[in-house]
Structure formats: C-alpha cells, structure tokens
C-alpha positions in Angstrom: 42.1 154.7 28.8 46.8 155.8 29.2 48.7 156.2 28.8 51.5 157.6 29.6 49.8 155.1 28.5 50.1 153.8 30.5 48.9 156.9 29.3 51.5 159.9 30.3 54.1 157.4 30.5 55.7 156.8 27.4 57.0 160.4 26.4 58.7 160.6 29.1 60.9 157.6 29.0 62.2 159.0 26.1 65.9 160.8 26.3 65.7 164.8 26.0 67.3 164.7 22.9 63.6 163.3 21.6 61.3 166.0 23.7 59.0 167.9 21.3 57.7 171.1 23.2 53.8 170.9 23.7 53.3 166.6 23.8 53.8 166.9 28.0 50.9 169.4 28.0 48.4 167.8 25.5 49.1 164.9 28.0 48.5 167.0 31.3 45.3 167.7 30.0 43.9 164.6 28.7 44.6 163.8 32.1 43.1 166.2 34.0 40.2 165.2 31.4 40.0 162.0 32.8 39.9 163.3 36.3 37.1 165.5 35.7 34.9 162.9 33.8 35.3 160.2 36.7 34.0 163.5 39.1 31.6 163.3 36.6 30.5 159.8 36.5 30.7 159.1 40.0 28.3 161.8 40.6 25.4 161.5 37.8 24.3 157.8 37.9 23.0 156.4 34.9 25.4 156.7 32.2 25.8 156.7 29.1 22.6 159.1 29.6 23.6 162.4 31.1 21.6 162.6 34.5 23.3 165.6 34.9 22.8 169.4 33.8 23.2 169.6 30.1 26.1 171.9 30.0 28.2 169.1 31.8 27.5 167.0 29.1 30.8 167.4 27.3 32.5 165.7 30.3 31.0 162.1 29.4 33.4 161.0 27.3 36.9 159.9 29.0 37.0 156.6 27.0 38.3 159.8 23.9 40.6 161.2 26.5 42.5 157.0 26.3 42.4 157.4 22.4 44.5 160.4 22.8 46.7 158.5 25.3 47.4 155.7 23.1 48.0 158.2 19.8 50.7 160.0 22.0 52.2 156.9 23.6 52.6 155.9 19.7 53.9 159.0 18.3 56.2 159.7 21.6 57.5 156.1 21.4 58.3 156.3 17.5 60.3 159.5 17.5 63.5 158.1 18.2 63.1 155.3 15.8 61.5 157.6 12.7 65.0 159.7 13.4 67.3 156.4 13.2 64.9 154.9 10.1 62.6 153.1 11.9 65.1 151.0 13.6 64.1 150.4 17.1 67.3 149.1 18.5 66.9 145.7 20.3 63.3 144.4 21.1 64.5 142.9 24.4 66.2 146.5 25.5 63.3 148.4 24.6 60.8 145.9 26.5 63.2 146.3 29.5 63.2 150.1 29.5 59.4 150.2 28.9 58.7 147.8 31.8 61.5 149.6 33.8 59.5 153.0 33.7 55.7 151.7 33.5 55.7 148.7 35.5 57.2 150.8 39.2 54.9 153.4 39.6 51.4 150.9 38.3 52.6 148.4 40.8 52.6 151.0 43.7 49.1 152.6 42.4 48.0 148.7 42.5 48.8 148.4 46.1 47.7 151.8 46.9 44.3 151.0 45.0 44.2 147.3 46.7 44.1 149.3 50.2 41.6 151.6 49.4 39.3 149.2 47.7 39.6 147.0 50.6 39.3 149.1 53.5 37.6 152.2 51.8 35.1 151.8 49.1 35.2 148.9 46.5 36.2 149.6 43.0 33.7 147.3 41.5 29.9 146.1 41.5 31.6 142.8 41.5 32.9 143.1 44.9 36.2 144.0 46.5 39.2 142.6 45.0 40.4 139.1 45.9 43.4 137.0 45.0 42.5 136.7 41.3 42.5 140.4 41.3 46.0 140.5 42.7 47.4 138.4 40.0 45.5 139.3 36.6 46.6 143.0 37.5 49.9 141.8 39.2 50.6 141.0 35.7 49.2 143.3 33.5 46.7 141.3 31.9 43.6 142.7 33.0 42.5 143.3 29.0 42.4 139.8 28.7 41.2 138.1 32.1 38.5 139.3 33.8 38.8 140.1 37.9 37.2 142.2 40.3 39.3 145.7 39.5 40.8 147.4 42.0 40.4 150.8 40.2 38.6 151.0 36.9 41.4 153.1 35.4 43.4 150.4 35.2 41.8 148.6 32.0 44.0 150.9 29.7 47.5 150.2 31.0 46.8 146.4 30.2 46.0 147.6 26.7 49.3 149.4 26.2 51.2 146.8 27.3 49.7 144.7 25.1 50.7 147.1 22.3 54.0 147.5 23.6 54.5 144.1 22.8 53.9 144.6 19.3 55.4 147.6 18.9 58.3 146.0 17.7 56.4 144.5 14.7 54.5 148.1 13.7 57.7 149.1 13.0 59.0 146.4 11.2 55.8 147.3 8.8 56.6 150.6 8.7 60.0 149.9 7.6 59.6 147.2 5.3 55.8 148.3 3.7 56.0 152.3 4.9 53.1 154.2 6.2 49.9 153.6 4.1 50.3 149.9 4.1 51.2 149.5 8.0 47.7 151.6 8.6 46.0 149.9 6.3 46.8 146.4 7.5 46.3 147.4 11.1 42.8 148.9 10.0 41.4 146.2 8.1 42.2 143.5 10.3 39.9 145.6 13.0 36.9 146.6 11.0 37.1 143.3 9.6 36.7 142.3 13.1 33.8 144.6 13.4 31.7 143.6 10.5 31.8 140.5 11.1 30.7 140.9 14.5 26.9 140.2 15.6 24.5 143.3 14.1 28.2 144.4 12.9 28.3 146.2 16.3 31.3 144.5 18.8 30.1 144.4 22.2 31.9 146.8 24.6 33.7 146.1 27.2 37.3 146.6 29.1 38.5 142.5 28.5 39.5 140.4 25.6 42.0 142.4 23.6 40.7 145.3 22.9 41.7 145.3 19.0 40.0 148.3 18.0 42.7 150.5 20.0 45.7 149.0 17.6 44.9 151.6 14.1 44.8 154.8 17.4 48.2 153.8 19.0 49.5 152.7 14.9 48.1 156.4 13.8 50.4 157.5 16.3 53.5 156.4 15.3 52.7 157.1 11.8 52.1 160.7 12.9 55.9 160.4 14.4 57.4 160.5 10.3 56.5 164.6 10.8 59.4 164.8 13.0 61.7 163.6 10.5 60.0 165.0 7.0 60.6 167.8 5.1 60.0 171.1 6.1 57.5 171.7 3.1 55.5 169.0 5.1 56.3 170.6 8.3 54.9 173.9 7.4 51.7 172.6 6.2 48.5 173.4 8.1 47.9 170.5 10.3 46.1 172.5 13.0 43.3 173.3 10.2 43.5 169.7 8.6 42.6 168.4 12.4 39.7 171.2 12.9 38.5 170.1 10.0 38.8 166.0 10.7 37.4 166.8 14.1 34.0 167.8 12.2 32.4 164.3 11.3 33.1 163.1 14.9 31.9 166.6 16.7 28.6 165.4 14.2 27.6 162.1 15.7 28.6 163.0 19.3 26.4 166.4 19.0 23.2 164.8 16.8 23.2 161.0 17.9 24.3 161.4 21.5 26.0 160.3 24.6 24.2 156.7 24.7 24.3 155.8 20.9 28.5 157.3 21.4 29.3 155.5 23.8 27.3 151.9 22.6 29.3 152.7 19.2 32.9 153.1 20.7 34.4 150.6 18.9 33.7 152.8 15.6 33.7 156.2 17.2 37.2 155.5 18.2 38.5 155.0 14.8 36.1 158.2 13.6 38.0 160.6 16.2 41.5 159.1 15.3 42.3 161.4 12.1 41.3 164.5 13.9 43.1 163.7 17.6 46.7 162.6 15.6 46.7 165.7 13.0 46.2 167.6 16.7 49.5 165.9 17.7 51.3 166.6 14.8 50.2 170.2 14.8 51.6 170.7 18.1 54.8 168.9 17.3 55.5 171.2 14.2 54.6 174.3 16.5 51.0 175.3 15.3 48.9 176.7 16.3 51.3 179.1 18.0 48.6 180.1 20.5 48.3 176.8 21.8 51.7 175.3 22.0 52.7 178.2 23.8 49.8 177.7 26.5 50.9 173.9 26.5 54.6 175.0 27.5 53.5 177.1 30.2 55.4 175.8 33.6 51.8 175.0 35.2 50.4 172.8 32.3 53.9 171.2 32.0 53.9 170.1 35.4 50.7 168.6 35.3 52.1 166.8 32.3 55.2 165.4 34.0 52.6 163.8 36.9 50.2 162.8 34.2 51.0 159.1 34.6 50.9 159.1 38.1 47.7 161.4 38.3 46.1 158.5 35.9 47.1 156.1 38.2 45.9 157.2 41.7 43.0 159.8 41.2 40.6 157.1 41.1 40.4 155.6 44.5 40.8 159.3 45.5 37.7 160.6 43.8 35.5 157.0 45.0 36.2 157.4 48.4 35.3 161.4 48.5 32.1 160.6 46.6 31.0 157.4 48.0 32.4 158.4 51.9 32.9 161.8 52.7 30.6 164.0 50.3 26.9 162.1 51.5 28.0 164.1 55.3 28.4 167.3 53.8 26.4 168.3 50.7 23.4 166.6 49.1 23.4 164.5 45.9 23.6 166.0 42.7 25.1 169.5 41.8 26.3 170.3 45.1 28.0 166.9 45.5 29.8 167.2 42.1 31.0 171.2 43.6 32.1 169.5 46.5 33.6 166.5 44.5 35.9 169.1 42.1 36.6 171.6 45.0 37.8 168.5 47.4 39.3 165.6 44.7 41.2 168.0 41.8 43.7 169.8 44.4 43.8 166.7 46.7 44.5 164.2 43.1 47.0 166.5 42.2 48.7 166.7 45.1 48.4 163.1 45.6 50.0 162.5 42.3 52.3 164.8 42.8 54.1 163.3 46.2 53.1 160.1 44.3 55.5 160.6 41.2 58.4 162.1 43.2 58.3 158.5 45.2 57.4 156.2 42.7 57.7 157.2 39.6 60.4 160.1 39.2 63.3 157.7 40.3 62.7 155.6 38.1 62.6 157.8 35.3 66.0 159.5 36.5 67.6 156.7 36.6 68.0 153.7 34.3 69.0 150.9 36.6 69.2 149.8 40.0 72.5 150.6 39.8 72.1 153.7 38.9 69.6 154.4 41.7 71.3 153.3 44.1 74.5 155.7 43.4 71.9 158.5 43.4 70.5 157.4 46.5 74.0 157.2 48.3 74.9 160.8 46.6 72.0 162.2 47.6 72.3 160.5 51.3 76.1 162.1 51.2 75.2 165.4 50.2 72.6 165.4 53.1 75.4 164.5 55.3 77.8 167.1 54.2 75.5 169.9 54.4 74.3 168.7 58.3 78.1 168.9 59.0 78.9 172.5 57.6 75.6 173.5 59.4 77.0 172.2 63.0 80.5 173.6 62.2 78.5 177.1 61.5 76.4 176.8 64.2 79.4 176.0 66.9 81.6 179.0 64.9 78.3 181.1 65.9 78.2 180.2 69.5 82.1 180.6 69.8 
C-alpha cells in the first residue's frame, strides 16, 4: 500500500508544468480508502472473513487501494519523461529529488509512529518496536527485512522505493524496446515467479521484495505515453474500456470472496491492473467529464495534496482510538466502528493536515536546503515587517 507512494507522493514532486487535472483527486480518495478500510479492520476481527455487516463488505480491500497508488506513482513519475522521449535526465538527480520529497515527511511519520507505538498502543502482534525496528524502517527497507512495525502502513513505502530504484531502468526499456515489450518483460518475470511457486500460489506477505507490484507501478508509466499521443488516441473511450476491464475482477471479488481475494493477491493484483490504469488514463484525457470535474473540486483536491501525509499518520491515529479510547464509550462492533469514523476521519484529516504543512509542504516548495532556508528567513522578515507597521499604526492611533 502508497504511494504518493509513497503513495500520494510522487505527483506532487512533479513541476506544474506536468499537473494533469483529476490525478490529486483519484489520489485523495484512494486514500481516504485506506483510512476507512483500517476503521474497518481494526473494528471487525477476523479478516480476511467479513465479521462485519455485509454491506461494509466492500471496505475489505485496501491492499487494491496500494495497487492504485503505485499505478499513479508510475504514471505521475513518467509524464515528464514520456514528454522529453523517455529520457529521464540524470539517475542520480532524480534519486535525490525523490528522496528529497519522500524521505522528510516518512521519517517524521516514523518518529511520530515510534511514540505512539511505544507509549500508546503497539503496532504489531510482534511486540512494540525495538532497535531493529528503528533501523530496517530508518532505511526504508522494511519489504525486505523483517522488524516489529511501527505502523503497518508503512510496508508500501519500502516497496516504492524499491521501485524507484529501478525506475531508471523501466525507462530505459521503454525507450530502447517501447511499451509492449517493457510490460511484457516485467510480467513474465513475475508470473514466472508465480508458477513456479509452491501449489503455484506465492505466499503473502509484506517482506521479501514484493515482485508482484513491479507490472502495477510499470502499467503506470506505460499509461503515461497518453499524455504525449495523438489526439485520435486521446479521444478514445478509456473510461468504457476500464468499466469494462473492471468486469473480470468485480467477478472473483463478488463470487469467490473476501478470503479466497485476499489469499490470491498476488494474482488479483495483476487482474485489477488493466481496469485501475485505463481509470488513470481516462481521467488524464478528461473523461468521464462527470468525474474529473468532481475530482477537481477544491474539497477533494485538498484531500489529494495531504494524501501522502494522511497515508502516513492515520494509522497510529485510528489504533489508538480503537484499541484506547472507543472500549470507554461504545460497545464493540457497529457502534465502535460509528464511533471509530465519527472520532478518527475528521481527527486523521486534521492530523494530516497540520502534518503536511510542517513536514511535508516545505519540502515540496522548496528544492534545497538552501532554498528553505531563504524562505524561512523571508517568511521570518515579512513577519517582522508587518509587527512593525502594526506598532507604528497602533502608536499613530493612540497619538
């Protein structure tokens, strides 16, 4: 699960030139997604079997919401380079500028996730976090080495890092071989992978390079060639081409279920793939009109431009209002999931909200420490020069 992706994150690194109208939105709401299936989770034990009412079923599947993450991460990511032919300009500039605007505001959630899990609620049924903790997810490698987590949202941004890593190289392919050939390479080596696994069925889990998320953030930046393609292609109906993808997926969630979904991820998230990027690419070329309207409404872009952050904190939020505060109020069930949305959204929001304008909006802004720190000062001067016209007015007044 983000992005950026870190989910929510990668769009907007990008410079304005490369915005597309709708992508912050789609990611707002994967988001809020998330947030509402960890309400979810916390409160109905027992998944993947919905313990819950039935008509809450359709909030079991967050693991989907990450798919879309990493398919926008791609496309957002590979918009600039499909508009200057696939040319990324500089592997070791573009690692800087991704770690620049991912690595601030994760590090910050890490320590604000640390405290909670320490003095709150644990994180994990394999204890609170100890020093192993601190430096597998110090360093972003959580997809690989296994430690107590400090919040269990965190399994996805060592996943896109890992894939930022190789960005580089899926556009190379793209470049060199084009489209078809980059997917299929990525594809084969990862049902390959599959197959040959025991009972041809890999066994899930959050650690050890999670290789069946590669084709979802590659079908992303595959979907970016839209932006950059003729408008014949443009005007085609990618918003019915996705309904339409979305149907074999929609099939085995609805007939096989939440538990048989959810033990066949790695598959499932290749099934949903086709359907989730056509969605992106829709939006990006303006259809449906309905929706991409809806997506840039000022509330729903907000929430995208916190997305990352939201990701990031609600966690810890939503634990310690299930686990702490809720069992002194309502009793378990229903009424602890009312209390759980009424009590966690607005106070995850807000969270993320303060959250991003300290640790994450900065660094966006601004591309340097340099640059920070001149914003800082002008910022500090400004301040200064409006306290001092405000005493000059103030003794004018009382003169």
């Amino acid at each position: 699960m983000s992005s950026d992706l870190a989910p929510g994150a990668a769009a907007n690194s990008a410079p304005v030139r490369n915005h597309v109208s709708g992508l912050d939105g789609l990611r707002g709401l994967a988001a809020l997604y998330v947030l509402l299936f960890h309400c979810w989770l916390l409160v109905f034990r027992g998944f993947p079997a919905n313990s819950g009412p039935s008509w809450l079923g359709w909030l079991m599947y967050g693991r989907f919401a990450v798919v879309f993450f990493l398919i926008l991460s791609g496309f957002s990511l590979a918009i600039s380079a499909a508009r200057k032919d696939w040319q990324l300009g500089g592997v070791a500039d573009f690692l800087r500028r991704r770690a620049w605007r991912i690595l601030p505001p994760y590090w910050a959630a890490l320590a604000f996730s640390l405290i909670v899990a320490w003095l709150v609620v644990p994180a994990s049924h394999l204890g609170p976090p100890t020093g192993k903790t601190i430096l597998v997810y110090g360093l972003v490698v959580q997809d690989i080495f296994t430690a107590p987590t400090p919040n269990g949202a965190f399994w996805s941004i060592g996943v896109e890092a890992e894939l930022y890593l190789v960005f580089p190289i899926f556009l190379l392919l793209r470049r060199r071989l084009g489209a078809t050939a980059l997917i299929a390479i990525v594809t084969f080596i990862v049902v390959a992978h599959g197959l040959l696994s025991k009972n041809a069925l890999p066994v899930e889990g959050m650690n050890g390079l999670t290789l069946n998320l590669a084709p979802v953030f590659v079908a992303g930046i595959v979907g970016a060639g839209v932006i950059v393609a003729s408008e014949k292609v443009r005007r085609m109906p990618w918003h019915w081409m996705a309904a339409l993808a979305a149907v074999p997926a929609l099939y085995l969630v609805v007939v096989r279920g939440s538990v048989w979904t959810v033990e066949h991820y790695f598959w499932m998230d290749l099934v949903v793939v086709p359907a989730m990027t056509l969605l992106v690419v829709a939006v990006s070329t303006g259809k449906p009109n309905f929706l991409v309207r809806f997506l840039d409404t000022r509330p729903v872009r907000r929430l995208g431009n916190v997305s990352y952050s939201l990701y990031l904190i609600h966690l810890p939020i939503i634990m310690g209002i299930v686990r702490k505060v809720a069992p002194h109020y309502v009793s378990p069930g229903l009424p602890t999931f009312w209390f759980t949305l009424l009590l966690g959204v607005p106070t995850s929001l807000l969270g993320a909200w303060v959250f991003a304008e300290v640790f994450e909006m900065p660094f966006k802004r601004n591309r340097s420490w340099k640059l920070m720190l001149e914003a800082v000062s002008s910022r500090w001067q400004g301040m200064r020069l409006i306290g001092r016209r405000s005493l000059r007015t103030g003794q004018a007044e009382n003169n």
